[in-house]
N, C-alpha and C positions, 0 to 999 in steps of 0.2 A: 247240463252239468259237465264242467270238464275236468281235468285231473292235472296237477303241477309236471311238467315235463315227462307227460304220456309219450309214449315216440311214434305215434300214427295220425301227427298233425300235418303234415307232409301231405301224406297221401289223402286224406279226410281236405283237403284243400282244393288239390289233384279231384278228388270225387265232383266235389261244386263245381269247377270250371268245368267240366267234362258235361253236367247236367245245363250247366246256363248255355254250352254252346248247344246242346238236343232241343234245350227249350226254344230257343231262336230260328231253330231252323227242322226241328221235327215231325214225329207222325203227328202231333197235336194241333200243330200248325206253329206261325212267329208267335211267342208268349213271351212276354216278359215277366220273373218271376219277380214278387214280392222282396223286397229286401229283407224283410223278418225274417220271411222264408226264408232263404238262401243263408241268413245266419245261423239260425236254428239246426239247418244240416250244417255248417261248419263247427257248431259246437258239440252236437249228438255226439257220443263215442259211441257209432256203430260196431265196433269191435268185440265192446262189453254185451251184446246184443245175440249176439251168432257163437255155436259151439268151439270149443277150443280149436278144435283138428282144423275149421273154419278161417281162423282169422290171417292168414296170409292170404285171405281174398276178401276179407270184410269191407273193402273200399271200391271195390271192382264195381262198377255201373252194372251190376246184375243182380239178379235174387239167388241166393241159398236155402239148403235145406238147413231147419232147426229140428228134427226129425219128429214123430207120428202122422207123415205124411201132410206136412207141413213149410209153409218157405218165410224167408225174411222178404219183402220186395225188392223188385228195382229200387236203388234210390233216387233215382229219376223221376217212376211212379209215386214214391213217397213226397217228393219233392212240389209234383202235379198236384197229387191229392189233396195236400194240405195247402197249396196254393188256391184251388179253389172253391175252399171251403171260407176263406176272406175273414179271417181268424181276425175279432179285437180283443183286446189285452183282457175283457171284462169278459169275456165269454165263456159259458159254461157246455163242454162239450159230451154227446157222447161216442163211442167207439166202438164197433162191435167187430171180435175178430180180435185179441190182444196178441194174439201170437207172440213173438218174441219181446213183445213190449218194445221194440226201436222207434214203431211211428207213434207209439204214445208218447213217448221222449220227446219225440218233435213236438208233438201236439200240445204236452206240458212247459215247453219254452216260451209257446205264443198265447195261452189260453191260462184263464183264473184257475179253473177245475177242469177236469178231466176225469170222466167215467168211464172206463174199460171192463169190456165183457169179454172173457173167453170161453167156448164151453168145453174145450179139452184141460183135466184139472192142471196136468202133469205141467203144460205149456204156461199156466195161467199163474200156475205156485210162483215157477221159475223164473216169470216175466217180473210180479211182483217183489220178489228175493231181487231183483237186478234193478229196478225201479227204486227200491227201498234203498237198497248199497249204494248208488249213486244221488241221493238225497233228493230226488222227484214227489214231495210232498204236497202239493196240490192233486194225487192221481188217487183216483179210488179204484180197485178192482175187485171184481164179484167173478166165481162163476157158475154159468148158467146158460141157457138158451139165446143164443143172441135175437135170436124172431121177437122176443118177448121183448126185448130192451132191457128199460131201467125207468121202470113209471115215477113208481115212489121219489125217484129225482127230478122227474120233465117238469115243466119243460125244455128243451136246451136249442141253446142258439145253434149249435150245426151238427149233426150228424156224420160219421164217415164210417164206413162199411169195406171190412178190407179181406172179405172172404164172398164168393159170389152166390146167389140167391138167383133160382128160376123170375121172379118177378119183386119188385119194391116191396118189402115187408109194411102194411099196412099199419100197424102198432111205432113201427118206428117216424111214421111219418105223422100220426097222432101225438107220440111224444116231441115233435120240433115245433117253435114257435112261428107263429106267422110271420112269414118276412125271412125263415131260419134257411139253413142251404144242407139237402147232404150230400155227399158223395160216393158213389157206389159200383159195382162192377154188378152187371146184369144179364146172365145169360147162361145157356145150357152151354151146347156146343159152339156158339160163338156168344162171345162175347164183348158186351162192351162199356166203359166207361161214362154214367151219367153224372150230370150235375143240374140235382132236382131242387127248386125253390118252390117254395108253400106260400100259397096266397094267402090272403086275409081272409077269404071263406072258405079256408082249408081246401081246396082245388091244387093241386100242382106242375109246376111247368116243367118241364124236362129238356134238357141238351145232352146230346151225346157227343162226347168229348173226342173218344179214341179207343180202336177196338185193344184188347186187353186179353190177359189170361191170367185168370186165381184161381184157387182153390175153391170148393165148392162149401156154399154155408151150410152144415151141418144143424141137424135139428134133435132137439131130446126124442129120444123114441118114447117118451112117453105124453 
């Protein structure tokens, strides 16, 4: 969704070219991104996304604090992630980890639906409230335990996980279809970037993409 003569389409431009020359020549290795992709960040108003005192750096190729110990990504990383997740237009995704709601934004340009989980409420209200104002109506958000998923919806064609987890949460990988991709950051003290596809006999393959740093996936203490 974008806004009639917003004034951070300059820089929001500046951000992409910045990310297609990382892609090409990065830690990831030569990638070429997806042209959706690379749309989809040119449309996002990452701005609306990050706290006010924030947005004189909303476009910078870095991550921000949204605060409760919380960040917005690389948009680089969001750029990654959603690129290989191989997003078609029919696809019903889910998300764990909504945080500021900016890569659900992405997620929602390429994707039919869009399920987001957050389990910090405060982050999850707020991402929603900014989802909603900017007419993102295909996104559902709940909050709750992201380990748990979103049964009652699965199965869904890809997964992405943007908070880090000691190992692949099992449940989330019952809820993706065979043939489905997720994406995920994996790791205590290091970490790093997998891209996990599910067999047909529920088996999964794993690539590791590129070492990473998130925040840690938080679980209900109950």
């Amino acid at each position: 969704m974008t806004l009639a003569g917003e004034p951070y389409a300059d820089q929001r431009h500046l951000m992409v070219d910045e990310i297609v020359a990382l892609a090409s020549g990065g830690p990831a290795g030569h990638r070429e991104l997806a042209a959706p992709v690379l749309a989809a960040m040119r449309k996002v108003l990452r701005h609306e996304f990050v706290p006010s005192i924030q947005r004189y750096a909303a476009y910078r190729n870095r991550p921000l604090s949204i605060g409760d110990g919380q960040t917005i990504s690389q948009p680089y990383i969001v750029a990654l992630m959603t690129d290989l997740l191989r997003i078609g237009p029919d696809d019903r995704l889910l998300e764990i980890g909504t945080g500021s709601g900016y890569q659900t934004a992405v997620l929602a340009e390429l994707a039919r639906e869009v399920f987001t989980v957050e389990i910090i409420e405060s982050l999850g209200e707020r991402a929603k409230r900014t989802l909603d104002r900017l007419g993102y109506r295909n996104v559902h958000a709940r909050i709750d335990d992201g380990y748990r998923g979103w049964p009652e919806a699965a199965p869904f064609d890809a997964v992405i996980v943007t908070a880090a987890p000691a190992h692949v949460p099992a449940a989330l990988v019952e809820q993706l279809k065979p043939q489905g991709r997720m994406v995920i950051p994996v790791g205590t003290d290091e970490q790093a970037l997998l891209a996990v596809t599910k067999n047909a006999d529920g088996t999964t393959l794993s690539e590791e993409i590129v070492p990473v740093r998130f925040v840690p996936l938080t679980r209900d203490p109950d």
